[in-house]
VEXSEFI-308654 format. One record per residue (C-alpha): chain; residue in three letters; x, y, z; residue number from 1. Coordinates in pm, whole numbers, plus 32768, in hexadecimal, padded with zeros to 4 digits. Layout:
! VEXSEFI-308654
(r "A","ala",(X,Y,Z),NUM);
...
! end
This chain:
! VEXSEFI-308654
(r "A","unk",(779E,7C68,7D57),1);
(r "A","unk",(783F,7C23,7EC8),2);
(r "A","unk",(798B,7CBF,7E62),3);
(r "A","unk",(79ED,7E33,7E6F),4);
(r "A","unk",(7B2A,7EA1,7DCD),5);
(r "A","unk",(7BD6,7FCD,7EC8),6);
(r "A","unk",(7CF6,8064,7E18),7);
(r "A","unk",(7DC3,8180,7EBA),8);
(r "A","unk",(7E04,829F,7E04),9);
(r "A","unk",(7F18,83CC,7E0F),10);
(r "A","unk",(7F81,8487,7CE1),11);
(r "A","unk",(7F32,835F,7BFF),12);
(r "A","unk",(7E45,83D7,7B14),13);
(r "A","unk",(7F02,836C,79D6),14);
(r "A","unk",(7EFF,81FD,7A6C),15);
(r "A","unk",(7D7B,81F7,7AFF),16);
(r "A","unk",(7CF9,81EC,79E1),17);
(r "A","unk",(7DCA,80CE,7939),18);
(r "A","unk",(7DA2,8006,7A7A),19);
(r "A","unk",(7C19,803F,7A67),20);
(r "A","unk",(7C04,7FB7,7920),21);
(r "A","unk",(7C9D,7E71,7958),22);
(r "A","unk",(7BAB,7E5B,7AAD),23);
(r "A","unk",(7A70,7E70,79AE),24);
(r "A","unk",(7915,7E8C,79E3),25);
(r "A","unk",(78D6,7D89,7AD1),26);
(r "A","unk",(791C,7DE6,7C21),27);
(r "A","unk",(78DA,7F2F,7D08),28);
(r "A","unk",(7A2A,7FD6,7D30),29);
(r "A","unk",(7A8A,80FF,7E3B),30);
(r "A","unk",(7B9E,81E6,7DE5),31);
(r "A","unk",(7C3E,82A7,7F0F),32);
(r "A","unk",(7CEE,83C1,7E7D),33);
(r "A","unk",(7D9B,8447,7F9B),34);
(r "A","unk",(7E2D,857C,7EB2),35);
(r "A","unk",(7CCC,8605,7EC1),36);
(r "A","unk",(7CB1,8608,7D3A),37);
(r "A","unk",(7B68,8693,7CCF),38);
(r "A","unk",(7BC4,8663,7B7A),39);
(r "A","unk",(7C0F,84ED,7BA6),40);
(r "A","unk",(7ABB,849C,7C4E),41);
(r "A","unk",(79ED,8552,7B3F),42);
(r "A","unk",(7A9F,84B1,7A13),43);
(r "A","unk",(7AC5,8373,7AAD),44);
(r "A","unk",(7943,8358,7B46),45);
(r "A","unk",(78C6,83C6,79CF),46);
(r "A","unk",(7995,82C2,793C),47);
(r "A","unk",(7999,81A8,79F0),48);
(r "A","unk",(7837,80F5,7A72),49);
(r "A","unk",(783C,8071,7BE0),50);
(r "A","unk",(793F,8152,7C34),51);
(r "A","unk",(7961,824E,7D57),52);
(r "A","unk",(7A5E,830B,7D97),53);
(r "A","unk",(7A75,8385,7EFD),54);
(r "A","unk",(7B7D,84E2,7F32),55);
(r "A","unk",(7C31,84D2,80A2),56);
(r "A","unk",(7D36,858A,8136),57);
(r "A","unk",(7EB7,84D2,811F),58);
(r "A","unk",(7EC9,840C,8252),59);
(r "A","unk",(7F82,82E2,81BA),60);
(r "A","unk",(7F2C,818D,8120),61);
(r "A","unk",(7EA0,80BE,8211),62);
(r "A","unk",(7DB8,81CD,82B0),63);
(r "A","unk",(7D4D,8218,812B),64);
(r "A","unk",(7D13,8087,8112),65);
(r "A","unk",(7C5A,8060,8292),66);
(r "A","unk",(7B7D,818E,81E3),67);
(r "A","unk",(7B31,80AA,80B6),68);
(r "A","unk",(7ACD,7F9A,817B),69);
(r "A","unk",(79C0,8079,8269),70);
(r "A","unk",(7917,80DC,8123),71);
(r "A","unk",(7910,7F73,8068),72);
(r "A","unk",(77F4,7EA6,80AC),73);
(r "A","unk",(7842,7D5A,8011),74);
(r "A","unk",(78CF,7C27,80C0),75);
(r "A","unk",(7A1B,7C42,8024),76);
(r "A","unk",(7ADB,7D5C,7FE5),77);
(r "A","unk",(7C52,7D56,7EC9),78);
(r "A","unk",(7D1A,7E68,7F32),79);
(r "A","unk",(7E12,7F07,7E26),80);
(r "A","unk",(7EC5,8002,7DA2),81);
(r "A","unk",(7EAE,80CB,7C66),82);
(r "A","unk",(7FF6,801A,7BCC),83);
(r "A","unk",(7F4C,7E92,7BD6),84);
(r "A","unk",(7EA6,7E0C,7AC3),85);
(r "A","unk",(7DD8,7D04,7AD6),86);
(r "A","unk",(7D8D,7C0F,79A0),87);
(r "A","unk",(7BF8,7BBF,797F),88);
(r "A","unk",(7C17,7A77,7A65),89);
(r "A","unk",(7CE1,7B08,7B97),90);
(r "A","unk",(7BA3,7B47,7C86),91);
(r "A","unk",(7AD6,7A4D,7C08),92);
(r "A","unk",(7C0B,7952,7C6F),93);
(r "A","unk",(7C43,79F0,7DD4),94);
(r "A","unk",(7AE7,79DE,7E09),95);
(r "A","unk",(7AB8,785F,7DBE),96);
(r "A","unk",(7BFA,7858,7E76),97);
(r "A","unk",(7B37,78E4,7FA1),98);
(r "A","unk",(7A3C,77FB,7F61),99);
(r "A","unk",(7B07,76B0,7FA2),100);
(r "A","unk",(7BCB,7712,8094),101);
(r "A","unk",(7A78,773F,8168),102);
(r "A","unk",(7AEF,78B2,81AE),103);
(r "A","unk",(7BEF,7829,829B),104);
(r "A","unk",(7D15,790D,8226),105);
(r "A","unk",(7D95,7A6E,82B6),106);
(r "A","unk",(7D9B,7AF5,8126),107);
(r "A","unk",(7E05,7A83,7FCC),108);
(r "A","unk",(7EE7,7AED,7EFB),109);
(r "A","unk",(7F08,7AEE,7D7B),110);
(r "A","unk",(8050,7AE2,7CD5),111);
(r "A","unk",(8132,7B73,7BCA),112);
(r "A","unk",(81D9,7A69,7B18),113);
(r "A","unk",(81AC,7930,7A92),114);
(r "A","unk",(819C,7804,7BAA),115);
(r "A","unk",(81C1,769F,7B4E),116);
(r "A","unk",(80D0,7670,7CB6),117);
(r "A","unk",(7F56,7637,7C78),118);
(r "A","unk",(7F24,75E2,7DD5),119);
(r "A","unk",(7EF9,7715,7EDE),120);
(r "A","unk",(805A,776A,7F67),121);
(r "A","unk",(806A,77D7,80D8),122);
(r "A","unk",(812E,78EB,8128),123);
(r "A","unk",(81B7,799E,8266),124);
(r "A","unk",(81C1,7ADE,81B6),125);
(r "A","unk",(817A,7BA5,8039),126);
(r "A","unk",(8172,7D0C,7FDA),127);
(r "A","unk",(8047,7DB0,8023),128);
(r "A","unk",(7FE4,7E76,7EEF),129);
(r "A","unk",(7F07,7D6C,7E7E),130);
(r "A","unk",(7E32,7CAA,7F9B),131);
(r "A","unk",(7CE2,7BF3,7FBE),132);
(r "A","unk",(7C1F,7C26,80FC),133);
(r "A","unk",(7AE3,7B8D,8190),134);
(r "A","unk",(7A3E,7CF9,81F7),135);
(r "A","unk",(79D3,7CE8,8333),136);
(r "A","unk",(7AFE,7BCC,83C5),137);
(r "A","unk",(7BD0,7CE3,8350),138);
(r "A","unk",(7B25,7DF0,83F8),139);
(r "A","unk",(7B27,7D05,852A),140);
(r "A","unk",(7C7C,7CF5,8515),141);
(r "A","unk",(7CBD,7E3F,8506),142);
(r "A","unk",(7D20,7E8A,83D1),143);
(r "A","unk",(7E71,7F6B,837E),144);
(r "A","unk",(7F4D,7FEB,845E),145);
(r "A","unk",(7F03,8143,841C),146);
(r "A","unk",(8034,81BE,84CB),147);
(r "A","unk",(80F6,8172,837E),148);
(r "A","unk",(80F3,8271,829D),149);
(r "A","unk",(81A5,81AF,8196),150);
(r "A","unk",(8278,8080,8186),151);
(r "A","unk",(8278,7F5E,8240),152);
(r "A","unk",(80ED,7F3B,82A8),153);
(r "A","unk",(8107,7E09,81C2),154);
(r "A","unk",(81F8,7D60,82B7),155);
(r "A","unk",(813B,7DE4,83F8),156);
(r "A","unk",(7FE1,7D4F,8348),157);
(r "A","unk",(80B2,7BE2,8324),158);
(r "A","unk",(8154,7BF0,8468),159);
(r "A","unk",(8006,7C27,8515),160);
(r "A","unk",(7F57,7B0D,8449),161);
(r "A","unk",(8077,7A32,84AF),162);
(r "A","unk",(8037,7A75,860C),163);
(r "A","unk",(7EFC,7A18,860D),164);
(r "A","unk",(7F41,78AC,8559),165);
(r "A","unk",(7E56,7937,8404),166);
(r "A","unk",(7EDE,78E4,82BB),167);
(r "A","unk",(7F52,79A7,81A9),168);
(r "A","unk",(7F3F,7907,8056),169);
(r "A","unk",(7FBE,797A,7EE5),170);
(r "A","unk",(7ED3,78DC,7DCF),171);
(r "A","unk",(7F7F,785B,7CD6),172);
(r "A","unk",(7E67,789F,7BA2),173);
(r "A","unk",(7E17,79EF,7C1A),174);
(r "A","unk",(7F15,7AC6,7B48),175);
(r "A","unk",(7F4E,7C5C,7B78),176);
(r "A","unk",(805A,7D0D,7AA4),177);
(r "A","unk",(8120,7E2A,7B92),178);
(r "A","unk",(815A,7F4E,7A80),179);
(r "A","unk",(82BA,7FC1,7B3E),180);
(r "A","unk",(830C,8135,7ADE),181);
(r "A","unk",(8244,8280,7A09),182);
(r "A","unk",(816F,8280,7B74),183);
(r "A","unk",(8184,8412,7B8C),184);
(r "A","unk",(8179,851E,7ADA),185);
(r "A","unk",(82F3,85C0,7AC0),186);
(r "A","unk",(828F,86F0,7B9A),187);
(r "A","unk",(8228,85FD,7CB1),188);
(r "A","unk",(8347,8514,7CB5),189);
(r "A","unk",(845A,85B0,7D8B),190);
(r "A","unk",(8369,85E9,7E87),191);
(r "A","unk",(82E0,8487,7E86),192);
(r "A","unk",(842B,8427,7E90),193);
(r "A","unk",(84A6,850A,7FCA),194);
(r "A","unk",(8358,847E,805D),195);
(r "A","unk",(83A0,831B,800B),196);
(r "A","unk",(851C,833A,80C9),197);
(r "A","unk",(8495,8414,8204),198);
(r "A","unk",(8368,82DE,8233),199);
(r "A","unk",(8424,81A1,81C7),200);
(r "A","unk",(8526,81F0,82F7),201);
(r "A","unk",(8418,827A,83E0),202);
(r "A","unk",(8362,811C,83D4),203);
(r "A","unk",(8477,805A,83C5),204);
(r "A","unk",(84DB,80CA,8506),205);
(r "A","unk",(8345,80AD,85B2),206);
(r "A","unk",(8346,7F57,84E2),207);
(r "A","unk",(8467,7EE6,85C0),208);
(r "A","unk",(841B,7F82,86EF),209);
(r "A","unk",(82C4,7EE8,86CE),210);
(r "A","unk",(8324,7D97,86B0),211);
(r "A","unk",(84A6,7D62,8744),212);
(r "A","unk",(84A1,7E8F,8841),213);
(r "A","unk",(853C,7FDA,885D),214);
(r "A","unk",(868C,7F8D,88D0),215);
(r "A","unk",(869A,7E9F,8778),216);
(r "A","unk",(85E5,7F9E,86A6),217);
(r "A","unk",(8725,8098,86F1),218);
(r "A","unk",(8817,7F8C,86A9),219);
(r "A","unk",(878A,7F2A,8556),220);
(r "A","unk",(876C,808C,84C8),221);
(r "A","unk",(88A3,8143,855B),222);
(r "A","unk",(8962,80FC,843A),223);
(r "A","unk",(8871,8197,8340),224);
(r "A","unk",(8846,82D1,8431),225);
(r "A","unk",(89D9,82B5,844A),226);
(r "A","unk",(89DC,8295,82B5),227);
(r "A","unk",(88CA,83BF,826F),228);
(r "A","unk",(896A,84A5,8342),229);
(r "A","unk",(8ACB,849E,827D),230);
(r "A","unk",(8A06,848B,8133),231);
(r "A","unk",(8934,85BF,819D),232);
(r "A","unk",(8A7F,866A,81E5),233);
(r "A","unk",(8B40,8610,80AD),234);
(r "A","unk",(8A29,8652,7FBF),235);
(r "A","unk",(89B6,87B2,807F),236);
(r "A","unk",(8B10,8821,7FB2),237);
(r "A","unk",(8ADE,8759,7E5C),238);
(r "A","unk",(8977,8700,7E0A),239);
(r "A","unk",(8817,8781,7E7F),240);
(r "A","unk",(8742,869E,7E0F),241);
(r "A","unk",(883E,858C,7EC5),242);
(r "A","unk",(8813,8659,7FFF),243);
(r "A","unk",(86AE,8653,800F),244);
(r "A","unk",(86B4,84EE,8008),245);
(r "A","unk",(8789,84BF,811E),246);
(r "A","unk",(872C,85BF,81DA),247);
(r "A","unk",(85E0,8521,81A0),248);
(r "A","unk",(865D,83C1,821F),249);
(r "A","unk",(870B,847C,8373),250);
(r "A","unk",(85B1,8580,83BE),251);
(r "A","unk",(84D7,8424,83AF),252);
(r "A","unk",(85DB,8351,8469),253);
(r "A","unk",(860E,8473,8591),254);
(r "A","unk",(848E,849E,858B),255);
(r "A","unk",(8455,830B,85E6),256);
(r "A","unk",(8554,833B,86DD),257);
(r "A","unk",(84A3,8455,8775),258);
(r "A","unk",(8373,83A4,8764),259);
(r "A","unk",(82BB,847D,869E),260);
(r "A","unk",(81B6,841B,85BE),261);
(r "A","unk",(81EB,83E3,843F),262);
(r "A","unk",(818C,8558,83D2),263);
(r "A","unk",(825B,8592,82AE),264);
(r "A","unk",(8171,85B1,816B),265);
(r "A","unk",(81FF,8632,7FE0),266);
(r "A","unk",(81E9,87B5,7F86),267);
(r "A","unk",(810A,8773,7E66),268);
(r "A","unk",(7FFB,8889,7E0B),269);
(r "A","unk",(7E94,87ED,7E00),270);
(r "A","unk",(7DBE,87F4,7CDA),271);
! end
């Protein structure tokens, strides 16, 4: 077939498996399991046919996706995460999609809920965790900002695409269901979630400074850095797990000040 699914993995073996059963038999799908779960690849490799599951170290989502890409070989690449499902027609509808649009389109994107549109709908900008690339345009392109760890690479991909004049389209008859929540297992969660805070304001403040400048990155995110550092200082007294959060948001918000690089990864023991 000229489509490989790429899905990027972390801790998500209880929804892999669900997700790779609604993909079915029909296309070649990568898994980039950046928790290096030997488990995962040999249950997942034995169960599922046209499957590989590739083990890398945690360097975020977009450099686990650019990854995916290298090692695909087909024309077109869908790039997801472990939490879409797709119904039987999704692909099959991007790709004739693809098809009349003459490949003249930056990506595709399928959608959650029920649109009254049958025709294409352009689109300046979608969330990323579900995207349809021509392979090698996108590797042209230059794929994901691998800076981002987490958060906002999405908006970075759009902006970019917008730049350039290429269109973004959501396909109306190409449905995915987001399964929202029951992602980790409950030892991994408060670390996912201390990881989540120190990265979403880490690339909120490179996102700015990227596009509108330094001077207006500061201005934008003062008032969270403002806000974290009182709520880092009230809950140091009244709630840990509070703290952490906070102290999360301030450590990544100080660190994109300081221009340091987005380092922060979750405690979690490897299997």
């Amino acid at each position: 077939m000229s489509v490989t699914v790429i899905i990027v993995s972390y801790k998500s073996d209880s929804r892999i498996q669900k997700c790779l059963k609604n993909l079915g038999k029909k296309y070649k799908k990568i898994i980039i399991d950046t928790s290096k779960d030997m488990r995962l690849k040999t249950k997942v490799e034995k169960k599922f046919p046209k499957t590989k599951v590739i083990l890398t170290s945690n360097n975020g989502y977009g450099a686990a996706m650019n990854y995916g890409v290298k090692k695909a070989k087909t024309k077109y690449v869908f790039m997801s995460t472990p939490d879409i499902l797709l119904n039987n027609k999704t692909i099959k509808n991007l790709l004739s999609a693809a098809k009349k649009l003459n490949d003249n389109f930056a990506f595709l994107s399928p959608v959650t809920n029920t649109s009254k549109n049958k025709s294409f709908i352009e689109v300046e900008n979608c969330k990323g965790y579900a995207i349809f690339v021509d392979r090698k345009k996108f590797q042209k392109f230059g794929g994901w900002d691998q800076n981002f760890f987490l958060f906002y690479e999405d908006h970075d991909l759009c902006m970019r695409y917008n730049e350039i004049k290429k269109k973004i389209y959501l396909i109306p008859n190409a449905k995915v269901k987001h399964v929202v929540g029951g992602f980790y297992k409950n030892d991994a969660i408060n670390e996912i979630d201390i990881c989540k805070n120190w990265h979403f304001m880490w690339s909120k403040f490179y996102f700015y400074k990227k596009y509108n400048g330094l001077i207006y990155a500061y201005i934008i995110t003062f008032p969270f850095m403002i806000r974290s550092f009182i709520k880092t200082l009230f809950y140091f007294f009244t709630n840990k797990n509070r703290f952490k959060i906070y102290y999360a948001r301030l450590s990544g918000l100080l660190n994109a000040y300081t221009n340091n690089k987005s380092w922060f990864r979750p405690f979690i023991k490897v299997n």
